[in-house]
Every structure is written in structure tokens, then in C-alpha cells.
BAFI-3210 file (N, C-alpha, C; in Angstrom, 3 decimals, decimal comma, padded with zeros to 6 digits):
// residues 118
n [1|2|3|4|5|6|7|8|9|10|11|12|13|14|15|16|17|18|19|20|21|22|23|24|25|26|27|28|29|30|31|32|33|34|35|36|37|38|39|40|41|42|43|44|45|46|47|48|49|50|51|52|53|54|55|56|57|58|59|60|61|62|63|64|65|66|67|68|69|70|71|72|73|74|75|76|77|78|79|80|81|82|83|84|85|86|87|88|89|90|91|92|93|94|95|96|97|98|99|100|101|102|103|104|105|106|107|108|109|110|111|112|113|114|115|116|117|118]
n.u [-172,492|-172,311|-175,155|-174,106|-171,633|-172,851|-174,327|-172,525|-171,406|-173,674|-173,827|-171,202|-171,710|-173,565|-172,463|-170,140|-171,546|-172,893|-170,808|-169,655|-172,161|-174,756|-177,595|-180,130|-182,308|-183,696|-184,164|-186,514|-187,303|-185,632|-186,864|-189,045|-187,520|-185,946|-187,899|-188,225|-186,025|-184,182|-180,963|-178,833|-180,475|-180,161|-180,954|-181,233|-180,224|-179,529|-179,947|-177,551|-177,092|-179,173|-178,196|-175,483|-176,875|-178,603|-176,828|-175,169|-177,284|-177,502|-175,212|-173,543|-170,590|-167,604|-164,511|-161,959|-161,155|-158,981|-156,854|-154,464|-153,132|-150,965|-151,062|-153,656|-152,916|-153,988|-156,986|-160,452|-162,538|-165,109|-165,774|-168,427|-170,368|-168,978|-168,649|-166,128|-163,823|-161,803|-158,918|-157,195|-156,591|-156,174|-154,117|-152,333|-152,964|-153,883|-157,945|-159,099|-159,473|-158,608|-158,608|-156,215|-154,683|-154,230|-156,301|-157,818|-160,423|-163,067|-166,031|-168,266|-168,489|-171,010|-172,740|-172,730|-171,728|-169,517|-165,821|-163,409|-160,569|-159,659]
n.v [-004,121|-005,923|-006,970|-007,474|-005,457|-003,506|-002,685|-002,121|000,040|002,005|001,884|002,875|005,338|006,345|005,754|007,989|010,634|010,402|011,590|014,047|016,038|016,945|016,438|018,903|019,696|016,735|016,328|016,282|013,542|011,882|011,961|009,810|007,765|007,052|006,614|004,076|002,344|000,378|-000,503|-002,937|-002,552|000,068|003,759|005,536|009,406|011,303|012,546|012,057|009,447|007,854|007,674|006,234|003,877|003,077|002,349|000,209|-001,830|-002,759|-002,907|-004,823|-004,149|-005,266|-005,325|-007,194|-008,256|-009,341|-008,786|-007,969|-009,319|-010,859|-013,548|-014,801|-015,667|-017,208|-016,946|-015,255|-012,672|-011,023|-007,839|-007,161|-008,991|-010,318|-012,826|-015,952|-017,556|-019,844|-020,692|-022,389|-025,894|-028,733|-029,555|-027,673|-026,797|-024,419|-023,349|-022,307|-021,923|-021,483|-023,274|-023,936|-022,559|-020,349|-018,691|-015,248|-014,427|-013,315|-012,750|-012,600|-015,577|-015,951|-013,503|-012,536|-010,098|-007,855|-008,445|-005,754|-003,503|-001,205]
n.w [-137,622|-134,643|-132,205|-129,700|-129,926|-130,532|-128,282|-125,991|-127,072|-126,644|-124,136|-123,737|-124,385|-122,652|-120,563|-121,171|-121,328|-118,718|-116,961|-118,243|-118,045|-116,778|-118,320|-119,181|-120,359|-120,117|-118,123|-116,034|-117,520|-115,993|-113,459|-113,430|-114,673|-112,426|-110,479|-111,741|-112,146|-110,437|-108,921|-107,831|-105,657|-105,076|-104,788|-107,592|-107,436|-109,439|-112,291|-113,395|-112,603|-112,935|-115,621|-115,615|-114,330|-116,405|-118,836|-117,276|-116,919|-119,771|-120,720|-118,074|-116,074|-114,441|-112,360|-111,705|-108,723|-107,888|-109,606|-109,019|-107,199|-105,893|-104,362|-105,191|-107,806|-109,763|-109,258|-110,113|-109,158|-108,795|-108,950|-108,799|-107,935|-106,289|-106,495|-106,486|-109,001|-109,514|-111,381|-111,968|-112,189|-110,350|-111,401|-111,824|-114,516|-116,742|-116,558|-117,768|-121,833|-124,856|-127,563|-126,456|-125,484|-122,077|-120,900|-119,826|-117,505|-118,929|-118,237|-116,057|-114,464|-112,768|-112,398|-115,169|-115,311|-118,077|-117,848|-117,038|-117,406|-114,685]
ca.u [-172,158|-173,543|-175,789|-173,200|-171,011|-173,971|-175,001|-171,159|-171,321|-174,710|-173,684|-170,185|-171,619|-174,296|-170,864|-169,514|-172,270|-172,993|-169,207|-169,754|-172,827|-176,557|-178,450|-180,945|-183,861|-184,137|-183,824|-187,689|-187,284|-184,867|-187,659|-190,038|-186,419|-185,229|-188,555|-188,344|-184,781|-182,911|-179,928|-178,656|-181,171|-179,628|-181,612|-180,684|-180,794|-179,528|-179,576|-175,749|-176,977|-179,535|-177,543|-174,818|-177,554|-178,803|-175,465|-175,192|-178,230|-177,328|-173,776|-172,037|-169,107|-167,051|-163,259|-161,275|-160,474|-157,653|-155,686|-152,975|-153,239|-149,683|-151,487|-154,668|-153,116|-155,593|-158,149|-160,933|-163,483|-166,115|-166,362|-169,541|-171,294|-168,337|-168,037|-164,848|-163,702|-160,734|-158,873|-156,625|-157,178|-155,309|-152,796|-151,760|-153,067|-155,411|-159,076|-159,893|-158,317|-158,801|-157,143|-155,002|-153,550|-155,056|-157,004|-158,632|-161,845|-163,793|-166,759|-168,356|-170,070|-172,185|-173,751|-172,383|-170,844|-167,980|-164,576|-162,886|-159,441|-159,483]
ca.v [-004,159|-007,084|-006,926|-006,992|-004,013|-001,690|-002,633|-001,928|001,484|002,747|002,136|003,858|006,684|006,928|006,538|009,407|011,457|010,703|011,794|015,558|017,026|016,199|016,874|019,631|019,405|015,714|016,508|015,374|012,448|011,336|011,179|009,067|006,717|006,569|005,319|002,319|002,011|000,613|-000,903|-003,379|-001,522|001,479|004,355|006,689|010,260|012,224|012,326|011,001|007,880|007,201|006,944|005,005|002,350|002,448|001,722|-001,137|-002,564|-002,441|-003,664|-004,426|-004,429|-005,706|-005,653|-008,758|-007,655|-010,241|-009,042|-007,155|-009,595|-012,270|-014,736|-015,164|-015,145|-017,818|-016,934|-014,167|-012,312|-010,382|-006,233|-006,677|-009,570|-010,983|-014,158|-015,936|-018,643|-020,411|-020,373|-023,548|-027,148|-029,715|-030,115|-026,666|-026,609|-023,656|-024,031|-021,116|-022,003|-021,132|-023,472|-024,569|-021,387|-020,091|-017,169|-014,607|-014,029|-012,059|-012,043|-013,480|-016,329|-015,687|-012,651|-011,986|-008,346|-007,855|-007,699|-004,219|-003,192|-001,092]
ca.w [-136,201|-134,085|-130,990|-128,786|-130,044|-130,039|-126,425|-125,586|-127,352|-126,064|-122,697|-123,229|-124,795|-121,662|-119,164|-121,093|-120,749|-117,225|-116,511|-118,444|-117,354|-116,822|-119,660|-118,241|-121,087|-119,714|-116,448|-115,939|-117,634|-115,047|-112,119|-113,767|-114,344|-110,772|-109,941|-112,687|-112,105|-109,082|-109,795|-106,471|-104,329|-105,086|-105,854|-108,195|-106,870|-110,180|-113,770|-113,849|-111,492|-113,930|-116,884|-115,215|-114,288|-117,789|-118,991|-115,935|-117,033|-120,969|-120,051|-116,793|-116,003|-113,206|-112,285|-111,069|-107,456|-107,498|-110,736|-108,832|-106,016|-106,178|-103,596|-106,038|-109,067|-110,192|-108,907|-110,246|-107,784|-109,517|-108,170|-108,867|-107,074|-105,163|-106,956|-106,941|-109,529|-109,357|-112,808|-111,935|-111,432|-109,778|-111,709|-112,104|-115,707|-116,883|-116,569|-119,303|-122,608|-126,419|-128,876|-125,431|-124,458|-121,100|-121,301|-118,559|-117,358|-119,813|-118,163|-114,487|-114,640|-112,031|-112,743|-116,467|-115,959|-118,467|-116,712|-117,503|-116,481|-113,815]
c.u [-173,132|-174,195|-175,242|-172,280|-171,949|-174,217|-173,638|-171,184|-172,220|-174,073|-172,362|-170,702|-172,797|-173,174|-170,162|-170,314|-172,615|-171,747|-169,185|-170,655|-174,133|-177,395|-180,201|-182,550|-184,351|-184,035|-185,596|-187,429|-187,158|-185,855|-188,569|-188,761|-186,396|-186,218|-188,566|-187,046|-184,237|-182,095|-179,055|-179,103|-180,068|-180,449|-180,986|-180,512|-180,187|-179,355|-178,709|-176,431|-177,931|-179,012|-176,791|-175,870|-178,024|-177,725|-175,081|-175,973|-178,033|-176,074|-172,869|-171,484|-168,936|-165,690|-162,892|-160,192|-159,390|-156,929|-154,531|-152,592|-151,932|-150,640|-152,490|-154,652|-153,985|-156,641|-159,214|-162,194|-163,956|-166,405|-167,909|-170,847|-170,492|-168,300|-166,490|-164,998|-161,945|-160,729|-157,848|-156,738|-156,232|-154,180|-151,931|-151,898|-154,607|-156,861|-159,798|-158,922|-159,123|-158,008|-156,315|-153,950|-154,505|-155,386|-157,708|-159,684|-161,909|-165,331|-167,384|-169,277|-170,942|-173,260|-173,458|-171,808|-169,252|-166,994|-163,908|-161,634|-159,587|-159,118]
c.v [-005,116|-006,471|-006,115|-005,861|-002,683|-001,534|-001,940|-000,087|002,314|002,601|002,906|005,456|007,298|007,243|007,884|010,394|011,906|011,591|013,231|016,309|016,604|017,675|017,789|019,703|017,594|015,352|015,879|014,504|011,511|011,166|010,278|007,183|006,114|006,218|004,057|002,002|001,969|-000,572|-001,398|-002,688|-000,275|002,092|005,645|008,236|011,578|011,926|011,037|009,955|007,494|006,717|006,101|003,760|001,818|001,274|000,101|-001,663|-003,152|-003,549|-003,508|-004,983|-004,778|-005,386|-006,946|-007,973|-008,323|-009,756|-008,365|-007,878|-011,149|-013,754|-015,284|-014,897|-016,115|-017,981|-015,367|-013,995|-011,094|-008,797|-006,096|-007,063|-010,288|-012,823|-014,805|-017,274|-019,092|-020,917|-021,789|-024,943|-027,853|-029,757|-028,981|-026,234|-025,356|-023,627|-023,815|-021,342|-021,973|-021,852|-023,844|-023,837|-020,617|-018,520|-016,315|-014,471|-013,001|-012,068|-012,951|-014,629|-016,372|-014,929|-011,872|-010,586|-009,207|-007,654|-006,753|-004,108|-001,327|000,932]
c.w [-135,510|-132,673|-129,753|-128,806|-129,828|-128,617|-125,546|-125,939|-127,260|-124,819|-122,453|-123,386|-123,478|-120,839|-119,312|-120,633|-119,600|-116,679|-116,704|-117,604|-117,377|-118,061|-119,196|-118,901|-120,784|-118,608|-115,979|-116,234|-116,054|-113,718|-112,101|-114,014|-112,958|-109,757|-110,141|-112,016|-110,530|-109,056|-108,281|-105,775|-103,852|-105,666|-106,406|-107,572|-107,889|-111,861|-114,457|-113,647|-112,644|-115,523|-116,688|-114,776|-115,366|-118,400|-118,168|-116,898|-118,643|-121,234|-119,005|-117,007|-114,613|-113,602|-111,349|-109,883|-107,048|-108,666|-110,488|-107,583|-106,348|-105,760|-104,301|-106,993|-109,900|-110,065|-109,412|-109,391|-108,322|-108,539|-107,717|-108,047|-106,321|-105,508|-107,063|-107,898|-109,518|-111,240|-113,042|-111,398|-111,143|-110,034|-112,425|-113,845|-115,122|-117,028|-117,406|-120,468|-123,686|-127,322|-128,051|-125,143|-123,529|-121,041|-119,850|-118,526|-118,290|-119,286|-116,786|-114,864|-113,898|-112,302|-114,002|-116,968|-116,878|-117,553|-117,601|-116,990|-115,835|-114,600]
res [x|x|x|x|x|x|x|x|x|x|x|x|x|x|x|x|x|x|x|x|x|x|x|x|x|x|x|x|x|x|x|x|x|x|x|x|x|x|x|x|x|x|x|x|x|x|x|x|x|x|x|x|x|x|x|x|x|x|x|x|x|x|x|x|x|x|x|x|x|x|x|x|x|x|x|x|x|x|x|x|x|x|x|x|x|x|x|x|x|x|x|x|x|x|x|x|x|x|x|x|x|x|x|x|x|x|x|x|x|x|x|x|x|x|x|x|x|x]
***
């Protein structure tokens, strides 16, 4: 398994966790975190919040606030930091392409969260 799959599957398996229940024998931990940790000047204020920033920090994510949007269908706009990129150029050809078939954002280039569906 490379780099990148583990970083992907530590941070899901923190999202799940955050999502069940706070883990109460590491319930200390968590205040000595949510001092280190603040995650867009957000501060944590429980267990959950700290694992979801782990996770963040490990691997974010974003959604493409334009992918249900007709008027910007070439265009992607990052959940996360509000980036937009424009996915078509001039001449109505694709700007993202693999091998010369046009492909979607997979990940922002601005601030590198993965994009996720929704």
C-alpha cells in the first residue's frame, strides 16, 4: 500500500470514529490536541472536532460547489478555500485531460484538498 492510500485510510478511519462516539479513555488526550490543533482558526471544542481536524490535516477534502450547478459546468470552486478554476479554454476544448479525454478535478490546486462527492 503506497503513502497515499494509508493517509486516505487513517483519516477515514478517524472520520468514522469521530461520527460514532468519542473515545472516553482519550478524552484527555484531546485537550492537550485542541491546543496544538486549529484547523482554519477553528478551534476544536471536542474529541469528535479533534479527530475530524486530524483527518483534515492528514487528508482534505473539498467538494466542487459548482458540480450540480448548469451555468458553471466548467468551472470548479473548491468548498474548502473558495478557489475557482475554469476547466475550459477558448476554444471550448478541455483543459484537464488524460491520454485526451477530459477529466475532473481530482484535487484543488490551490490548496490541495481532495475533491469528494458530496
Amino acid at each position: 500500500m503506497d503513502t497515499h492510500e494509508q493517509r486516505k485510510e487513517v483519516a477515514e478511519k478517524l472520520r468514522q470514529e469521530a461520527s460514532r462516539h468519542e473515545i472516553l479513555f482519550l478524552r484527555f488526550f484531546s485537550t492537550v490536541l485542541i491546543d496544538a490543533i486549529e484547523l482554519n482558526y477553528k478551534k476544536p471544542s471536542s474529541f469528535n472536532d479533534v479527530l475530524i481536524c486530524l483527518a483534515e490535516l492528514i487528508d482534505p477534502t473539498c467538494e466542487d460547489l459548482y458540480s450540480d450547478d448548469k451555468t458553471h459546468a466548467w468551472q470548479f470552486k473548491c468548498s474548502s478555500c473558495g478557489s475557482t478554476l475554469d476547466c475550459m479554454d477558448d476554444n471550448g476544448e478541455s483543459t484537464i485531460q488524460l491520454d485526451g479525454v477530459a477529466q475532473g478535478v481530482s484535487y484543488c490546486p490551490h490548496c490541495g484538498a481532495r475533491v469528494v462527492e458530496e
